[in-house]
N, C-alpha and C positions, 0 to 999 in steps of 0.2 A: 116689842123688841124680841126677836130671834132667841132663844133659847142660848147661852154661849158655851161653848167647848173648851175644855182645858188640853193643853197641850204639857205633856212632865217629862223632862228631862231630867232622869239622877235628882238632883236635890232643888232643881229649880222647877217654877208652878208659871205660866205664861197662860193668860187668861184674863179677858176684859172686865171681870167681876172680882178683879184679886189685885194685891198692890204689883205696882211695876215690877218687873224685870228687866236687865241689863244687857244688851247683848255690845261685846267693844273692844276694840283691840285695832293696831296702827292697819295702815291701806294695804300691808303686804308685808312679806315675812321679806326684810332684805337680807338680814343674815339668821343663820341659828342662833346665835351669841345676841345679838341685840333684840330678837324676838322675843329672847327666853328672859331675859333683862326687862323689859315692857311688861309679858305677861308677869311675870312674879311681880311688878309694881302693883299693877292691876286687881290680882289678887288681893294683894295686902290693903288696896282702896276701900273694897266691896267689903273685904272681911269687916272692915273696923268700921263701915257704915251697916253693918249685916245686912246686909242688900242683896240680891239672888243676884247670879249674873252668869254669862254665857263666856266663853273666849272666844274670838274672831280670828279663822284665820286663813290668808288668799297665797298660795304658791302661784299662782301666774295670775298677773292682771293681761288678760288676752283683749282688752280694749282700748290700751291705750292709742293717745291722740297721733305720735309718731311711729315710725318702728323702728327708731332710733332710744325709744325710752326704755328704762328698766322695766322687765315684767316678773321678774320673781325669782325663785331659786329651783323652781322645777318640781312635778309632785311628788314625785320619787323621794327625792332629798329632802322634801318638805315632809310627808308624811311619817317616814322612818325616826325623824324625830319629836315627831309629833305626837307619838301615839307613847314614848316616856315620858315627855313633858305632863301629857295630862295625867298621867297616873303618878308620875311624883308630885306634882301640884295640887291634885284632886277635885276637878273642874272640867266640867263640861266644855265641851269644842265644835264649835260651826265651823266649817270650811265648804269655801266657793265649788261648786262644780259648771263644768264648762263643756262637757262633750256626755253623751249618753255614756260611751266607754270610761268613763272616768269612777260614774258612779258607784259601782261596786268596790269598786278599790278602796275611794276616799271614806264609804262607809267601815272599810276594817278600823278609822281612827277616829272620824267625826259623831258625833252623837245627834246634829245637827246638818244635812246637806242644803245648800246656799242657792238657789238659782237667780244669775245676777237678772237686772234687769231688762239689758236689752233680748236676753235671751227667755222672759219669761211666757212665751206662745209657741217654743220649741217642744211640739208633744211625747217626740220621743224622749227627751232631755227629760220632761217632766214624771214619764210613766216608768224609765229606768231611775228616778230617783224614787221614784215611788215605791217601787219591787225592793230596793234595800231593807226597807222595814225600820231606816232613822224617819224620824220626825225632817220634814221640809218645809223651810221660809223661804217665798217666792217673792224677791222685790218687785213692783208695780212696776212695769216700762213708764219710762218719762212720756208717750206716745200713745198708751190706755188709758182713757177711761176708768173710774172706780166701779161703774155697774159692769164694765167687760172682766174688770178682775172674775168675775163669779164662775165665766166660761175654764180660768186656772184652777178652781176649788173644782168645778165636776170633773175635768181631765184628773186629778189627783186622787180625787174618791172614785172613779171608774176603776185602778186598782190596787183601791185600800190602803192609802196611804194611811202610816200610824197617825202622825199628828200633821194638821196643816198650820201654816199660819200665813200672813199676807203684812209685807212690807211698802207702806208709802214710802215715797223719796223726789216726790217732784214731779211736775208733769212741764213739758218744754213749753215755752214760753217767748216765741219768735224765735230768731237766732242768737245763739247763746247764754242763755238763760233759761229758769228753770222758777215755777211759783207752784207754791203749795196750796192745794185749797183743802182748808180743813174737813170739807164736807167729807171727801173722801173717808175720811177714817172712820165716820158714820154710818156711810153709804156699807162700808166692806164689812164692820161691824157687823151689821145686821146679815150676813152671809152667816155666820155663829161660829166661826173662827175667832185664833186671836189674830191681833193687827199689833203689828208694829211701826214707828212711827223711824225711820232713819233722819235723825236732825243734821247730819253733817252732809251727804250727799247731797240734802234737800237745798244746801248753799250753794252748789257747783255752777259756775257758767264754763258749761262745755267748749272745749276748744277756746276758751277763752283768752289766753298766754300763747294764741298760734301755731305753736307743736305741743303744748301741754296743755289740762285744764286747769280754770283759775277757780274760784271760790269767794264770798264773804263771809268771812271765819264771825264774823260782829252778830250773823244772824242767827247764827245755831240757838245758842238760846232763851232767844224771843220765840221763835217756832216751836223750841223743844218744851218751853214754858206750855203753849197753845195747845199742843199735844198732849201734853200731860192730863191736863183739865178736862180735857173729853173722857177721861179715865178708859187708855186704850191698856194692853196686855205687854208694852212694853218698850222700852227707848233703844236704837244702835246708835252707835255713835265710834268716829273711826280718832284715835286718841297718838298722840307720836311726842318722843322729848323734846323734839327738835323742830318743828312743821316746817321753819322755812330751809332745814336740810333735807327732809323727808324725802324720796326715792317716785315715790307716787302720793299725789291728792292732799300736798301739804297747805296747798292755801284754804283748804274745808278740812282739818284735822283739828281735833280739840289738842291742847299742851298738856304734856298728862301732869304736870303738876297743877291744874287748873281741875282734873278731874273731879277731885274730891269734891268741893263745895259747890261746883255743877249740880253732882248727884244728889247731892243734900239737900239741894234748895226743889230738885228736882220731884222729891221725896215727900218734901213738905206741901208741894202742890197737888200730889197724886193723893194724900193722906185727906186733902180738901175736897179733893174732887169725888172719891170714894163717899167721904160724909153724906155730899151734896146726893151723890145718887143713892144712899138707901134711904136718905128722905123723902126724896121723890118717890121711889119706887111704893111707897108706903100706902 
């Protein structure tokens, strides 16, 4: 096995040889008021599990199914509060980027820059996220390959990205549908990044509602169980009060009162799986 790399944000440790990390927060920021509502839930989840964890957060979903559907609150608006929130909370912040121009900006608040999936073989996208100097998680395209991910890691060390890491979420699966195979997070593993495993995405059937996507909220976690046990560097998972009001990606959102003992159970796998591999390694 590959040598693994840690990747540090502030207080949190992302890394295949270390207990999980958390990365989670709802599909999209609809309002400031309710964002800020979620993430201080969220918080207070992770605190009282002591659990490392990330905050998630997307001013435009630039993907969606219509163009009739909500995409966010703009990055302007998005950022300018963003960047109090995290310092009165005191928590680390991913947010999506979406255009090479964006990246510099988003890195004045994010500590984490996000390249979504479909956009992850966008070289310029990835080399201006790379020049900020945040650490960058690059979701898998549903349409990669796990040994192509490798060709995302050399484009991001060609210029010196701080920390990389590499998110699974599904690879497509005929029309509308989406299967995970676990090999992948093996496969990318051995690249000596961390890997992240997205359990909620990984449930999506694209376009599946027509003009929106649908999801099976029932699989998150079965898969997130599955994921855990390979003992990767860390879980996303997109979390909302409400899923079936949610604004985007509510039929694959976890209910954030369901959070908790998600994570707990999620905890107690990753504690087993840790065991299992320094016995092996032995």
């Amino acid at each position: 096995m590959t040598k693994q790399k840690e990747v540090r944000v502030k207080n949190v440790v992302f890394s295949n040889d270390r207990p999980l990390a958390y990365i989670a927060g709802p599909c999209v920021i609809e309002t400031p008021k309710s964002y800020t509502a979620e993430a201080e839930k969220l918080k207070a989840i992770f605190a009282a599990l002591k659990t490392p964890f990330v905050l998630k957060a997307s001013f435009d979903k630039a993907n969606r199914t219509s163009h009739k559907s909500f995409r966010g609150i703009g990055m302007e608006t998005a950022l300018d509060f963003l960047k109090d929130l995290k310092n009165r909370l005191g928590m680390p912040l991913l947010v999506d980027v979406h255009e090479p121009a964006q990246a510099a900006r988003v890195a004045e608040a994010a500590d984490i820059l996000q390249v979504p999936a479909f956009m992850c073989r966008q070289t310029d996208l990835l080399f201006a996220c790379a020049d900020t100097g945040r650490a960058v998680n690059v979701k898998k395209g549903q349409f990669l390959s796990p040994w192509e991910a490798e060709n995302i890691v050399k484009k991001l060390e060609s210029r010196g990205a701080a920390g990389i890491m590499l998110t699974e979420r599904g690879s497509s699966f005929g029309y509308g549908n989406l299967v995970v195979d676990m090999r992948s997070l093996e496969i990318m593993k051995d690249f000596g990044y961390p890997v992240i495993f997205d359990c909620t995405h990984s449930v999506q059937k694209p376009g599946g509602l027509g003009t929106a996507t649908g999801g099976d909220r029932g699989f998150i976690m079965p898969l997130a169980k599955a994921a855990a046990a390979l003992k990767i560097a860390g879980l996303f998972f997109e979390a909302h009060p409400n899923p079936a009001k949610a604004l985007s990606d509510g039929p694959n959102s976890i209910r954030l009162d369901a959070v908790k003992p998600m994570v707990a159970a999620l905890n107690r796998v990753d504690r087993l799986a840790l065991e299992i591999s320094n016995i092996s390694s032995k």
